[in-house]
C-alpha positions, 0 to 999 in steps of 0.5 A: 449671929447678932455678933456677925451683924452688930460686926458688919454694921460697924464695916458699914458704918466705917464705911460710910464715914469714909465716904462722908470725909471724901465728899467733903474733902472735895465739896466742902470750903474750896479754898481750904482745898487746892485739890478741888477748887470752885474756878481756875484762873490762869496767868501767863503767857503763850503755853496758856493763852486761850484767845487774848493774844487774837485780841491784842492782835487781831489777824496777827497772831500765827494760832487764828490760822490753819494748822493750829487746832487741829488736832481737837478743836477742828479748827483754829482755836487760839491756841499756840498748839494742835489742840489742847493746852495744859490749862485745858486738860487741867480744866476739864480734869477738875470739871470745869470749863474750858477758860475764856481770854479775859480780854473778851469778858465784859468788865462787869460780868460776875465770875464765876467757875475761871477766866485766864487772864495769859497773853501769848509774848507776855514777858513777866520783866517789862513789855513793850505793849501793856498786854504784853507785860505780866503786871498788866494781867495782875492789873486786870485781875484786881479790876476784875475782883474790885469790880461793883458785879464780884464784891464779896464773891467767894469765889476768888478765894476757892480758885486755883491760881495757875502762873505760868510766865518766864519763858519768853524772858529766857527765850529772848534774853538767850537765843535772840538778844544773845546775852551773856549766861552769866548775865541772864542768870546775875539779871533776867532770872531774879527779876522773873522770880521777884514778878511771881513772887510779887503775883503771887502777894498781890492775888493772896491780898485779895484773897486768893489761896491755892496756887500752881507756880510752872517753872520754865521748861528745858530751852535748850531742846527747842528747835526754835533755840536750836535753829537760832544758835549755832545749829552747827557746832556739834560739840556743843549738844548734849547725848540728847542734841539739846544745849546744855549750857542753856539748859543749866541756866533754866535749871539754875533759874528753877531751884531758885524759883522752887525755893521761893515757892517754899519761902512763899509758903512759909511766910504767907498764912494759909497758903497752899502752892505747889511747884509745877516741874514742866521742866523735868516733864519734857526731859523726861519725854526727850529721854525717853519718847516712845514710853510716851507714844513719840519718835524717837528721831524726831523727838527734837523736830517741829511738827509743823515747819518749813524745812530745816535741820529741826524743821524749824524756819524763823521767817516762815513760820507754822501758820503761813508758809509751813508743812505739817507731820502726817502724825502730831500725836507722834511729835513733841514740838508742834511748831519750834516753840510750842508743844503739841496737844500730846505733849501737853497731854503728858504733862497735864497728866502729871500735874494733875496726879501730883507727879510733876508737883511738889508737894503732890497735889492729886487732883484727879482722886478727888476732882476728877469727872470721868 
């Protein structure tokens, strides 16, 4: 008998050591654990803006009008969706708060669990409008952390740093400025990747360790590219309707980038980045859509547009003139350009269980609340 207790001690012992190494794996020194960090802290551009845009523009801006929020919000959020971005579900995944634009913050208010510094059009190459330029919110970021109220606050280096830019530099170097393939892949994609690269130096210079760089999603399955560039030359769609001449340049774009997450991780000491592959995340549901809950024949239409072969109208946009799907849960695409919240859903989910990272990154077996 003493052998039986000595021996369930021992199982109770091991136990509790187990449980000890858990709880500090998720609530020792944050910045030693992406897995769990002390604040979130966005770059980008529409896919995570959360209001700055309604700043920059007031009364402009497509997401301060109905439709937009819907879904969860009830109500027009700020938010190019129906309701939640990735950003959010990340957010509330992690326990922390859904981020406020850093626009609305005051200069001198002290961080402390996020901020999200994305601005809808933000162009990681240049900008027309200083908001509208990805080193203007690297520029925010060090007044912010140089600031008198956030000297010496730790929490900038236990922050998860998301950096989601270069979409709308493909989007418009592509289907709007109809420049070439080649000339795309030759200047626009070293640029973007020379800008998140440099972002990611300049935050790691003032402390910032733990990192999610986003590539660039499959442009040419959108129905916003696919309205805008010869909609009908059937011969070049893909089995899947999608541009896959498009689509080889984003792809080409995100190898690149991967390998400079790589050479990142290699040259700056400490580091932790994972590569976050939203491309393969809306492949995946484009291939597959009711696995993921979407119709399949409409798995390339907007859910939220004025009409058209992917319901998709450049003059009459969702949020002015526009009819909305009686389902958006159903839809990939909530208007041409953007996705809906079950979409972002999806995605969300797979970077938050390290599917769609690499390296993985669970999250949500340390972090999570339910």
């Amino acid at each position: 008998m003493a052998a039986i207790a000595a021996a369930i001690r021992m199982l109770w012992m091991q136990a509790l050591l187990v449980w000890f190494l858990q709880l500090r794996i998720c609530c020792a020194a944050p910045s030693f654990n992406p897995a769990c960090p002390s604040a979130l802290i966005s770059l980008g551009d529409s896919s995570a803006d959360t209001g700055n845009a309604e700043i920059v523009f007031p009364l402009v801006m497509p997401a301060q009008y109905p439709p937009y929020g819907m879904t969860y919000f009830h109500r027009p959020a700020n938010r190019f969706s129906d309701g939640r971005l990735v950003i959010d579900f990340m957010a509330q995944a992690l326990n922390l708060p859904l981020l406020e634009p850093d626009l609305g913050q005051s200069s001198t208010a002290t961080l402390s669990r996020g901020i999200n510094f994305a601005v809808a059009g933000a162009v990681a190459i240049g900008g027309s409008e200083s908001q509208l330029s990805f080193s203007a919110q690297i520029e925010r970021f060090h007044t912010l952390v140089n600031s008198e109220a956030n000297r010496g606050n730790r929490v900038f280096s236990g922050a998860l740093y998301v950096i989601s830019i270069g979409t709308n530099d493909f989007y418009n170097s592509l289907a709007v400025e109809k420049m070439s393939e080649e000339d795309v892949r030759g200047l626009i994609a070293p640029q973007v990747i020379d800008a998140i690269a440099n972002a990611v130096r300049n935050i790691y210079n003032q402390g910032g360790r733990n990192f999610v760089v986003v590539n660039v999603y499959a442009q040419g399955c959108t129905p916003a590219t696919l309205t805008l560039v010869d909609p009908l030359n059937v011969d070049a769609h893909d089995q899947l309707g999608c541009l896959p001449s498009y689509n080889q340049v984003i792809e080409d774009y995100n190898k690149q980038l991967k390998q400079t997450v790589y050479n990142l991780i290699a040259e700056l000491e400490g580091v932790n980045i994972a590569y976050a592959d939203v491309y393969q995340a809306l492949m995946n549901m484009l291939s597959n859509p009711q696995q993921y809950g979407f119709q399949d024949a409409t798995k390339l239409d907007a859910c939220c547009g004025s009409g058209g072969t992917h319901n998709y109208d450049a003059t009459k946009i969702c949020g002015e003139i526009a009819n909305i799907c009686s389902n958006p849960s159903s839809y990939i695409s909530w208007d041409g350009i953007h996705l809906t919240e079950a979409a972002y859903r999806v995605i969300a989910r797979g970077v938050i269980t390290g599917q769609y990272l690499d390296p993985p990154v669970n999250s949500s077996s340390t972090c999570h609340r339910p």
